[in-house]
C-alpha positions in Angstrom: 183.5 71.1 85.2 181.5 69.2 83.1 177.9 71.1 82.0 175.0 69.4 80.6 172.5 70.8 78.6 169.0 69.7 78.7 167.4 69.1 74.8 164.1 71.1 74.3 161.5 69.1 73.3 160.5 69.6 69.7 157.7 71.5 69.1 155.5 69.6 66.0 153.1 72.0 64.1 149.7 70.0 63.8 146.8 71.5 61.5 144.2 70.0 59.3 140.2 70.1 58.5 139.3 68.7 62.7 142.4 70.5 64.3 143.1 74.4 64.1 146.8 74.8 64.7 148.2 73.2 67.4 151.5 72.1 68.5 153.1 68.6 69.8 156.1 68.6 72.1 158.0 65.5 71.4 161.3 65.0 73.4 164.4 63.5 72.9 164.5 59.8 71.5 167.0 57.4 73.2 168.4 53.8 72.8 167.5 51.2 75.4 170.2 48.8 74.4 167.2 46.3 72.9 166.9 48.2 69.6 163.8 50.6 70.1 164.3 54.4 70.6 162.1 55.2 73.4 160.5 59.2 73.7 157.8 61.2 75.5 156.0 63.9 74.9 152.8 66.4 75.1 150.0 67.4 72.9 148.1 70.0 75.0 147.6 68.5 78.4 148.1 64.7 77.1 151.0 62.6 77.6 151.9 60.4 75.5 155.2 57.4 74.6 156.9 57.1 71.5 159.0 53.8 70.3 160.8 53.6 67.0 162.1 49.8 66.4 165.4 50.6 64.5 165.6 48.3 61.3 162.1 47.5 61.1 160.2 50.5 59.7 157.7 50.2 63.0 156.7 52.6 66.0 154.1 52.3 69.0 152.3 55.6 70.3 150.8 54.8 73.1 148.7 56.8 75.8 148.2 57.7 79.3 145.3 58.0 81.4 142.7 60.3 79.5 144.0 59.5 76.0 143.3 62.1 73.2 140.2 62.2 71.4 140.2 60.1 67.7 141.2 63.2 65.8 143.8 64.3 68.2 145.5 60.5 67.8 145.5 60.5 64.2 147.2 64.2 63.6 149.6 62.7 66.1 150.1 59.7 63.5 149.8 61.6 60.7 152.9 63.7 62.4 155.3 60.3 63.1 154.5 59.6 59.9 155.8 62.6 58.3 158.9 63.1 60.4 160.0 59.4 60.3 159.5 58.5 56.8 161.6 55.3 57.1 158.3 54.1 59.7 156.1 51.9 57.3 153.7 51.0 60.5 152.3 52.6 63.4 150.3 50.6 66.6 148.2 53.1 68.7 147.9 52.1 72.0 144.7 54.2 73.4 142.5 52.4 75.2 139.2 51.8 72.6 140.8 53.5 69.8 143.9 51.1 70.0 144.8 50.1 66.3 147.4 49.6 63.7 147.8 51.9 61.2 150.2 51.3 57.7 151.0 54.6 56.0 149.6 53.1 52.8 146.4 53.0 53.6 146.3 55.6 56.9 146.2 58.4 54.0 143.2 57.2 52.1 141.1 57.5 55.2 139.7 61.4 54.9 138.6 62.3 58.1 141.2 64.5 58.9 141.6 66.5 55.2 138.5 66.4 53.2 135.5 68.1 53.8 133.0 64.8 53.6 135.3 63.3 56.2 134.1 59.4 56.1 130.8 60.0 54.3 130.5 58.1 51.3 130.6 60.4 48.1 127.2 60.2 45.3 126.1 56.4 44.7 126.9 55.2 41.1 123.8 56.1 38.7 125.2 56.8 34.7 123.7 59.7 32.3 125.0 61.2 29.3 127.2 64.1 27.5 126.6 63.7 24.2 127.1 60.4 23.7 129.5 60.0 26.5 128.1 57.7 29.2 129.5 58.1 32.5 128.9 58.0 36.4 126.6 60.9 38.0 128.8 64.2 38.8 128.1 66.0 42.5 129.6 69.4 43.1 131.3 69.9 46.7 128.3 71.9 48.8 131.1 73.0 51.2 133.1 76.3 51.2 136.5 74.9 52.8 137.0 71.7 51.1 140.6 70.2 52.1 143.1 71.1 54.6 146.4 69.7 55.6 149.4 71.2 57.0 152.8 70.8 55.2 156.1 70.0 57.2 158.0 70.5 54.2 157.6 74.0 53.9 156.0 74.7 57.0 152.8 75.7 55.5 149.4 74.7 55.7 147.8 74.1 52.2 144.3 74.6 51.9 141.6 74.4 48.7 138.2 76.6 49.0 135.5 75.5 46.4 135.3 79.0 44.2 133.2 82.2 45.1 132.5 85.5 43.2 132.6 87.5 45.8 135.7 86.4 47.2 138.1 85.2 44.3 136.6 87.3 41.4 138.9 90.0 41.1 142.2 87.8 42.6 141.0 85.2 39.6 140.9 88.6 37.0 144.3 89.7 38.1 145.8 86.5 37.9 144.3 85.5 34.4 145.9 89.1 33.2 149.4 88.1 34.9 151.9 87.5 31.6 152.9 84.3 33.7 150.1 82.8 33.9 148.1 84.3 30.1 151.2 82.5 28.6 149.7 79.2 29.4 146.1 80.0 29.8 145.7 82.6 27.0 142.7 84.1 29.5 144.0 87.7 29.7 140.2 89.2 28.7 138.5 92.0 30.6 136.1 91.0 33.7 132.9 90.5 31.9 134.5 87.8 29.7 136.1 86.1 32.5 132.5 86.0 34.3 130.6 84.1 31.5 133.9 82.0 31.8 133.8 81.1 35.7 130.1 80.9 35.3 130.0 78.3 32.1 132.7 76.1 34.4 130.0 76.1 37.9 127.3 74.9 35.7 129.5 72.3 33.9 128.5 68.9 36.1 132.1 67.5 35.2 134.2 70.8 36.5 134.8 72.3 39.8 136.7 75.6 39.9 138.6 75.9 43.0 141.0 78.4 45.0 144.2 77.2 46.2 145.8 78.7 49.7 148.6 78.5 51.6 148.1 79.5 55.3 145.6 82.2 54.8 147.2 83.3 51.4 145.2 82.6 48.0 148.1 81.9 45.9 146.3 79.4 43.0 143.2 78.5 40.6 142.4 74.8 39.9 139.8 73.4 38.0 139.2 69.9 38.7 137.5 67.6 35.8 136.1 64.2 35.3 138.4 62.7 32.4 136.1 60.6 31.2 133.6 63.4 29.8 136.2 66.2 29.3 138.3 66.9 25.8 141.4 64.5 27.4 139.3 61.7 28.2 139.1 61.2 23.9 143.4 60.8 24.1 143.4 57.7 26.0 141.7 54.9 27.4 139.5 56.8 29.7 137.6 55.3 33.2 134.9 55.9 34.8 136.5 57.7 37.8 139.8 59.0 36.7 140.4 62.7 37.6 142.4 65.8 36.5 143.1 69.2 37.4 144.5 72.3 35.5 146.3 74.9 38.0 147.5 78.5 37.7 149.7 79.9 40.7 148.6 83.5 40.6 150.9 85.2 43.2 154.1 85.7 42.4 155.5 84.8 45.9 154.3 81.3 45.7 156.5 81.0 42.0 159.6 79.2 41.6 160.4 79.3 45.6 159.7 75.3 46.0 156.4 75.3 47.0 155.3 73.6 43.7 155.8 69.8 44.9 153.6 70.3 47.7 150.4 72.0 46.1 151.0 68.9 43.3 151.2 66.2 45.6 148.4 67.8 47.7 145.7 68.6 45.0 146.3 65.1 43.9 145.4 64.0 47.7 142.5 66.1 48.2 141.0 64.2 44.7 141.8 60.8 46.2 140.4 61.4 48.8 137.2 62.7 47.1 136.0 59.6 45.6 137.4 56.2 46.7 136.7 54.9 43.1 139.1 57.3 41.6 142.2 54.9 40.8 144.2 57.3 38.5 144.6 61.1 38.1 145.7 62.4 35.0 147.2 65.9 33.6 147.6 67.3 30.0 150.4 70.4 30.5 151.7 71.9 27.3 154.9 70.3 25.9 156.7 73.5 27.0 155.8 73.6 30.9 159.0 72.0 31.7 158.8 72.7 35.3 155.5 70.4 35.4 156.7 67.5 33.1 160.0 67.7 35.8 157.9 66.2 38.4 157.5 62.9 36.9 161.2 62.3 37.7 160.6 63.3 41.7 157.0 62.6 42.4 154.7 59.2 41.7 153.5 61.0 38.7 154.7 59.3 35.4 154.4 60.9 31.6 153.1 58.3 29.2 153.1 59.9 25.9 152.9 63.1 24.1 149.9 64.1 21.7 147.8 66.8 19.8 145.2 69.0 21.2 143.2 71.7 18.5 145.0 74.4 20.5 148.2 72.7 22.0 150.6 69.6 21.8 150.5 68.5 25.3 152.1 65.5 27.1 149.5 62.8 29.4 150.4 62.3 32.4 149.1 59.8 34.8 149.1 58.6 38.6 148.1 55.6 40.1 146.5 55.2 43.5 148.7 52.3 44.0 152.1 54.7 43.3 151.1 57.5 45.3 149.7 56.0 48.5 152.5 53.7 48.1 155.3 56.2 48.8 152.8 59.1 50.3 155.4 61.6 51.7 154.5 65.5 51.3 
């Protein structure tokens, strides 16, 4: 007596800056002998049809009657995109919000992740450092400042802009962890590490920031402008190009392959935050082999090694062109 089983649908984890956490249902897909793989599924009340053309990197979504609302279609993309990474292409069938999108350039559009969703970021006006001339710096004026969830690892990562009364103590604890003083040499008493924070939320060209996955704090980041920071005097340094130091203060989040995905998505979030912004650069120490390891399996690339006053570090350096160009976290 033969006995068939019916497949459960797939259930899809969707979260970002628009969307709390919701879930897709996404059936079966199936051969229909002309080279597509034909599917159906849900996302809350809405139906929706899946086709994957086999060999050609292309898919259709397309949707019923009372098709999902803009950000509801796009998590849906940004979903296909991430569990079909061989799909270069996706066509949206949804009435007026029919489009093509290409995974190049689907990514650079932040109105699901960042904060400032499709507003444009400070017009260009120069000042001066010193005698470093260089674009206008705005500070984010938002608490939750990027959000995107993480199929990798089944997480969502999120960065908060820095506050006292929030991260303070976390930051003190962290900054006293033998882990992480190693690098940052910051293990000083609270009152120290106050005129610190402080000196880096009045600095124009620094943002200090809190790192989280699902409602766990797990990281510091300071982002910088190269051009006006200690780095930018290494290389050839442009107007836009970006950095950030990190410090992943909770144990948990150490050494359990979560690294990949806070790299890949800090860099995002600073892509994202100024379209100008064509190249991201880092400056671990020689010794932070863990770090230096990611040139080999992200877009990131290491182009030389040289001398800081208080470290010999290695520059590394990512394109926009690389990292939208193979954008998988």
């Amino acid at each position: 007596m033969d006995v068939t089983q019916s497949v459960k649908p797939a259930r899809i984890p969707i979260e970002n800056l628009i969307l709390p956490r919701c879930y897709a249902e996404i059936g079966p897909l199936e051969p229909d002998g002309a080279g597509v793989m034909r599917g159906r599924g849900r996302l809350d009340a809405r139906s929706f049809e899946i086709e994957l053309h086999t060999g050609g990197g292309e898919a259709v979504l397309r949707f019923g009657e009372g098709a999902s609302s803009e950000p509801e279609v796009r998590s849906l993309v940004d979903a296909l995109f991430t569990r079909h990474t061989e799909v270069s292409t996706i066509a949206v069938l949804a009435g007026a919000a029919s489009c093509v999108h290409r995974r190049g350039s689907f990514y650079q559009d932040p109105s699901l992740w960042h904060h400032r969703g499709d507003r444009y970021p400070l017009p260009l006006s120069y000042r001066s450092t010193g005698d470093i001339r260089h674009p206008e710096r705005a500070k984010p004026g938002a608490p939750l400042l990027y959000r995107r969830y993480c199929a990798g690892i089944d997480k969502t990562f999120s960065v908060k802009s820095f506050a006292f009364e929030e991260h303070f103590e976390l930051f003190c604890a962290w900054m006293n962890d033998p882990e992480v003083a190693r690098f940052w040499e910051l293990s000083h008493e609270p009152a120290r590490l106050d005129g610190y924070l402080r000196e880096r939320i009045d600095d124009p060209h620094m943002t200090p920031m809190i790192g989280y996955f699902d409602d766990a704090p797990f990281a510091y980041f300071e982002a910088y402008w190269s051009k006006e920071d200690r780095l930018g005097h290494h290389y050839d340094a442009h107007d836009y190009d970006r950095g950030f130091h990190m410090a992943v203060g909770d144990r948990r989040f150490r050494f359990q392959g979560f690294g990949r995905h806070w790299f890949l998505s800090m860099a995002h979030f600073l892509f994202l935050d100024d379209p100008r912004t064509m190249r991201q650069v880092g400056e671990p120490r020689v010794d932070q082999e863990r770090v230096k390891g990611w040139s080999r399996t992200t877009p990131w690339e290491i182009v030389k090694e040289f001398e800081f006053p208080h470290k010999r570090a290695v520059l590394m350096m990512l394109s926009r062109e690389r990292f939208f160009g193979s954008f998988q976290l």
